[in-house]
C-alpha positions, 0 to 999 in steps of 0.5 A: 294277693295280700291287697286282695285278702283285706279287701275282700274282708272290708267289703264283708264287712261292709255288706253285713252293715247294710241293711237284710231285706224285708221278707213279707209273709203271704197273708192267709184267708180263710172262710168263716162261714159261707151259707147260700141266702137265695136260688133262682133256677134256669128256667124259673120265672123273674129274671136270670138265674142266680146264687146269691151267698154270704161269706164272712172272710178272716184275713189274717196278717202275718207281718210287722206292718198293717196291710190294705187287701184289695182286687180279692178275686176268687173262682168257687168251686164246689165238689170239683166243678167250677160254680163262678167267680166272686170279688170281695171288698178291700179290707185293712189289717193291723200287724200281726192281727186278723180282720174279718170280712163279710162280703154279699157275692151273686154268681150267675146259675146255668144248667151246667151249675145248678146242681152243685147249688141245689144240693147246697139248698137241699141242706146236703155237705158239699166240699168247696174251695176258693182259688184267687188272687189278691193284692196287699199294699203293705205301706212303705214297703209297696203293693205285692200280688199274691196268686193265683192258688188256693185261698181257702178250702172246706165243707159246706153243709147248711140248714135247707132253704128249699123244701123239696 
Protein backbone atom coordinates (compact mmCIF):
# COMPACT_ATOMS: atom_id res chain seq x y z
CA UNK A 1 0.00 0.00 0.00
CA UNK A 2 2.87 2.36 0.87
CA UNK A 3 4.37 1.82 -2.95
CA UNK A 4 1.03 2.55 -4.27
CA UNK A 5 0.76 6.35 -2.67
CA UNK A 6 3.89 7.56 -4.39
CA UNK A 7 3.23 6.05 -7.08
CA UNK A 8 0.23 7.29 -7.91
CA UNK A 9 1.40 10.74 -6.67
CA UNK A 10 4.48 10.59 -9.24
CA UNK A 11 2.49 9.66 -12.18
CA UNK A 12 0.18 13.14 -11.17
CA UNK A 13 2.79 14.79 -11.35
CA UNK A 14 3.86 13.44 -14.47
CA UNK A 15 0.36 14.16 -16.07
CA UNK A 16 0.43 17.88 -14.90
CA UNK A 17 3.80 18.36 -16.80
CA UNK A 18 2.25 17.18 -20.07
CA UNK A 19 1.14 19.38 -22.24
CA UNK A 20 -3.43 20.32 -21.91
CA UNK A 21 -4.94 20.12 -25.38
CA UNK A 22 -5.55 22.61 -27.50
CA UNK A 23 -9.57 23.48 -27.61
CA UNK A 24 -10.18 25.03 -30.90
CA UNK A 25 -13.38 27.41 -30.64
CA UNK A 26 -16.07 27.21 -33.50
CA UNK A 27 -15.70 30.25 -35.70
CA UNK A 28 -18.75 32.26 -36.44
CA UNK A 29 -20.29 33.90 -39.64
CA UNK A 30 -22.36 36.21 -39.92
CA UNK A 31 -24.03 37.89 -43.10
CA UNK A 32 -23.40 41.29 -43.62
CA UNK A 33 -25.49 42.22 -46.25
CA UNK A 34 -27.35 39.99 -48.75
CA UNK A 35 -29.55 41.91 -51.52
CA UNK A 36 -31.04 40.06 -54.55
CA UNK A 37 -29.42 41.35 -57.84
CA UNK A 38 -31.90 39.46 -60.42
CA UNK A 39 -35.04 37.22 -60.88
CA UNK A 40 -36.20 35.36 -63.70
CA UNK A 41 -39.37 33.46 -63.10
CA UNK A 42 -40.74 29.95 -64.05
CA UNK A 43 -42.18 30.36 -67.13
CA UNK A 44 -40.50 33.53 -68.22
CA UNK A 45 -38.49 33.67 -71.32
CA UNK A 46 -34.64 33.12 -71.67
CA UNK A 47 -33.71 30.31 -69.95
CA UNK A 48 -34.11 28.59 -66.29
CA UNK A 49 -35.31 30.44 -63.62
CA UNK A 50 -33.07 31.94 -61.27
CA UNK A 51 -32.12 34.03 -58.30
CA UNK A 52 -29.30 35.71 -58.47
CA UNK A 53 -27.79 37.16 -55.02
CA UNK A 54 -24.93 39.02 -53.17
CA UNK A 55 -23.60 38.22 -49.88
CA UNK A 56 -21.05 39.77 -48.04
CA UNK A 57 -19.98 37.29 -45.19
CA UNK A 58 -17.93 38.43 -41.85
CA UNK A 59 -16.05 35.26 -40.54
CA UNK A 60 -15.00 35.92 -37.57
CA UNK A 61 -11.95 33.97 -35.61
CA UNK A 62 -11.89 33.27 -32.33
CA UNK A 63 -8.51 31.37 -31.70
CA UNK A 64 -4.71 31.73 -31.29
CA UNK A 65 -4.19 30.54 -34.92
CA UNK A 66 -5.02 31.77 -38.45
CA UNK A 67 -7.76 29.73 -40.08
CA UNK A 68 -8.17 28.78 -43.78
CA UNK A 69 -12.29 28.01 -44.37
CA UNK A 70 -13.47 26.16 -47.25
CA UNK A 71 -16.45 23.41 -48.43
CA UNK A 72 -18.58 26.72 -46.94
CA UNK A 73 -22.05 25.09 -47.96
CA UNK A 74 -25.34 26.36 -46.80
CA UNK A 75 -29.14 25.61 -47.63
CA UNK A 76 -31.20 29.26 -47.38
CA UNK A 77 -34.15 29.31 -46.17
CA UNK A 78 -36.34 32.26 -46.41
CA UNK A 79 -39.77 32.72 -44.08
CA UNK A 80 -39.38 28.82 -43.20
CA UNK A 81 -39.28 27.52 -46.43
CA UNK A 82 -36.04 26.05 -47.97
CA UNK A 83 -35.26 28.60 -50.98
CA UNK A 84 -31.58 26.42 -52.44
CA UNK A 85 -28.18 25.79 -51.52
CA UNK A 86 -25.53 28.12 -51.84
CA UNK A 87 -21.35 27.46 -51.86
CA UNK A 88 -19.05 30.06 -51.06
CA UNK A 89 -15.13 30.79 -51.69
CA UNK A 90 -12.47 29.68 -49.39
CA UNK A 91 -11.47 32.64 -47.12
CA UNK A 92 -8.36 32.94 -44.74
CA UNK A 93 -8.50 34.53 -41.44
CA UNK A 94 -5.81 35.97 -38.76
CA UNK A 95 -6.07 34.93 -35.13
CA UNK A 96 -8.25 36.63 -33.14
CA UNK A 97 -9.24 38.76 -36.35
CA UNK A 98 -12.31 38.85 -38.79
CA UNK A 99 -12.25 38.32 -42.85
CA UNK A 100 -14.91 39.46 -44.57
CA UNK A 101 -16.09 37.72 -47.61
CA UNK A 102 -18.39 38.55 -50.64
CA UNK A 103 -19.73 35.69 -52.54
CA UNK A 104 -22.07 35.93 -55.90
CA UNK A 105 -24.40 32.63 -55.44
CA UNK A 106 -27.55 31.58 -58.01
CA UNK A 107 -30.07 29.48 -56.75
CA UNK A 108 -32.20 27.77 -59.37
CA UNK A 109 -36.15 29.35 -58.98
CA UNK A 110 -39.36 26.84 -58.95
CA UNK A 111 -42.96 27.19 -58.48
CA UNK A 112 -42.52 26.18 -55.39
CA UNK A 113 -39.87 28.93 -54.53
CA UNK A 114 -40.69 31.72 -56.55
CA UNK A 115 -42.93 33.47 -53.96
CA UNK A 116 -40.55 33.58 -51.15
CA UNK A 117 -37.88 35.58 -53.92
CA UNK A 118 -40.92 37.62 -55.03
CA UNK A 119 -41.43 39.17 -52.07
CA UNK A 120 -37.76 39.86 -51.63
CA UNK A 121 -37.93 41.62 -55.18
CA UNK A 122 -41.15 43.55 -54.09
CA UNK A 123 -38.97 45.24 -51.32
CA UNK A 124 -41.26 43.30 -48.46
CA UNK A 125 -38.95 42.10 -45.10
CA UNK A 126 -38.76 38.65 -45.23
CA UNK A 127 -36.74 36.47 -42.42
CA UNK A 128 -33.77 34.28 -43.64
CA UNK A 129 -31.37 32.01 -42.26
CA UNK A 130 -28.49 29.94 -43.53
CA UNK A 131 -27.78 26.33 -42.12
CA UNK A 132 -24.26 24.83 -43.11
CA UNK A 133 -21.34 23.30 -43.07
CA UNK A 134 -17.81 24.30 -43.41
CA UNK A 135 -14.21 23.07 -42.92
CA UNK A 136 -11.49 25.23 -41.03
CA UNK A 137 -7.68 23.92 -41.53
CA UNK A 138 -6.21 25.56 -38.58
CA UNK A 139 -2.46 24.81 -39.84
CA UNK A 140 -0.56 22.76 -37.19
CA UNK A 141 -3.29 21.61 -35.52
CA UNK A 142 -5.20 20.16 -38.57
CA UNK A 143 -8.64 20.33 -40.61
CA UNK A 144 -11.79 20.16 -38.14
CA UNK A 145 -15.58 20.06 -39.85
CA UNK A 146 -18.01 22.18 -38.19
CA UNK A 147 -21.85 21.53 -38.88
CA UNK A 148 -24.16 21.14 -39.71
CA UNK A 149 -26.46 23.98 -37.82
CA UNK A 150 -27.18 27.37 -37.86
CA UNK A 151 -24.46 29.73 -39.75
CA UNK A 152 -26.22 32.85 -39.58
CA UNK A 153 -29.98 34.20 -39.25
CA UNK A 154 -31.75 37.86 -39.89
CA UNK A 155 -34.24 39.72 -41.71
CA UNK A 156 -34.13 40.57 -45.34
CA UNK A 157 -35.83 43.93 -46.47
CA UNK A 158 -34.26 45.60 -49.47
CA UNK A 159 -34.98 48.44 -52.01
CA UNK A 160 -37.62 46.86 -54.99
CA UNK A 161 -36.06 45.44 -58.00
CA UNK A 162 -39.19 44.82 -59.63
CA UNK A 163 -41.86 47.34 -60.12
CA UNK A 164 -45.06 45.37 -59.79
Amino acid sequence: MRLLVPAALAACGLAACAPAPQVLQVPTIEVQSVRLTRLSLPGGLGGAPVADLKLKLRVTNPNAVPLKMSNIAATLVIDGAQVGQAEFPRVNVPARASADQEADVSIPVTLSTAASFLKVARGQAVTYRLDGTFTADFGPLGPKNFGPFTLSQGQWKQAPIIPF
